[in-house]
N, C-alpha and C positions, 0 to 999 in steps of 0.2 A: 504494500500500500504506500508506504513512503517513498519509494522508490516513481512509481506511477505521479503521486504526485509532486513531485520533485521535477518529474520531464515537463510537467504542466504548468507549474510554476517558473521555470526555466523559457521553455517557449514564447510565455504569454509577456517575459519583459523584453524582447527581441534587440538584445544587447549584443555587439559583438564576443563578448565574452559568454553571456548565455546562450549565444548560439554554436559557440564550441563544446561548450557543455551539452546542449542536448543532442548537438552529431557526438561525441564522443559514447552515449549512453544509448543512442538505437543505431545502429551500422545501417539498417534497411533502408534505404532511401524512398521504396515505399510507405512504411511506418513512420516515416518524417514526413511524409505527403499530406497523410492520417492526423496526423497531429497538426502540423499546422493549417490545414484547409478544414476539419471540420472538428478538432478541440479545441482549438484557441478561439474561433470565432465564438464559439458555444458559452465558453467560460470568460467572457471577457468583462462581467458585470462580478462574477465570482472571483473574492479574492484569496480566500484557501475552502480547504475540504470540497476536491473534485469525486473523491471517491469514497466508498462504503465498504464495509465486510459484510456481507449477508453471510448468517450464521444456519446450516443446513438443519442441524437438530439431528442428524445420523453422523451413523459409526462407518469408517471401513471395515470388512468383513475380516480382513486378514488379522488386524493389528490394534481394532477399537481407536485409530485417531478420531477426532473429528471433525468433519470436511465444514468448509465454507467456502466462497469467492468474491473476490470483489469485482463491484459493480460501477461505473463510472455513472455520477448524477447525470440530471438533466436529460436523458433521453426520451423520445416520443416513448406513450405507453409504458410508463413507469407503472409497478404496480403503488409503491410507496413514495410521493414525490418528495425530492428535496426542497425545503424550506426557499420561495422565492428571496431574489434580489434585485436589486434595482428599482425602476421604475415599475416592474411585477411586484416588489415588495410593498411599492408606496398603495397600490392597488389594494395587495390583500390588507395590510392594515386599515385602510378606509372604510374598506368595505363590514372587517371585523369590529371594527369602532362604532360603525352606523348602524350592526344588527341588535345590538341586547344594551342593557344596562350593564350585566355581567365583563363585556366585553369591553368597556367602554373604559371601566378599574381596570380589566390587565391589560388595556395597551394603551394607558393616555402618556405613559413618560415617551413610549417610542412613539405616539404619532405628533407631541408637543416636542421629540428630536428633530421628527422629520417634516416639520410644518404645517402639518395637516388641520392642526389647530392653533387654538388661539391660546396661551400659557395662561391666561388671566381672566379668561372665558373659556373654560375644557367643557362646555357642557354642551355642545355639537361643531360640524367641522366646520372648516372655513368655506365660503361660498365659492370661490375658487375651484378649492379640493371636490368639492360636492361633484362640480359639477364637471371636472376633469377625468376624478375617479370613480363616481358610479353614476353608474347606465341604467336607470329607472325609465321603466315602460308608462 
């Protein structure tokens, strides 16, 4: 896992120097293709944790280890998504802010970080935000 995201971290600063590191760690110059034309665009709002351990819950037959793999975030058809960022994140906090009173306690410190409201009137969003971030029929 560290490893993986290491090359991702690497590619996404597109440093001369980070770019010898990440030729130095995939020889493939296909798998350099892969990475930069469709993980760096992908991850480019993402500033760490690209990837995941899913943990299988089974044994090898031989030996009783216990298998898992890791998963790279963000792809189409996740069954468990990773936690938005960026402009998806200002979305899902908006939207979680505008549905309950419940919702409204666990996320006023991040939506008064990320401007959505008002620090000195938290008790709905800005008009702005409103009507930027939800889509009401």
């Amino acid at each position: 896992q560290q490893y993986a995201e290491e090359v991702v971290f690497h590619a996404k600063k597109g440093t001369p120097y980070s770019d010898g590191i990440v030729e130095s760690m995939l020889i493939s110059p296909e798998a350099r293709q892969i990475l930069y034309e469709q993980l760096v665009p992908r991850y480019k709002d993402r500033h760490f944790f690209f990837t995941r351990i899913i943990n299988r819950y089974a044994t090898k037959i031989k030996h009783q280890d216990p298998q898992a793999f890791i998963e790279f975030v963000d792809w189409p058809g996740e069954l468990r998504p990773a936690n938005p960022v960026g402009e998806a994140r200002k979305q899902h906090v908006a939207e979680q802010y505008d549905a309950s009173r419940r919702n409204r306690r666990r996320y006023i410190g991040e939506a008064v970080k990320l401007g959505l409201v008002d620090p000195k009137e938290p008790k709905d969003l800005k008009p702005e935000a409103k009507e930027t971030y939800l889509q009401r029929a």
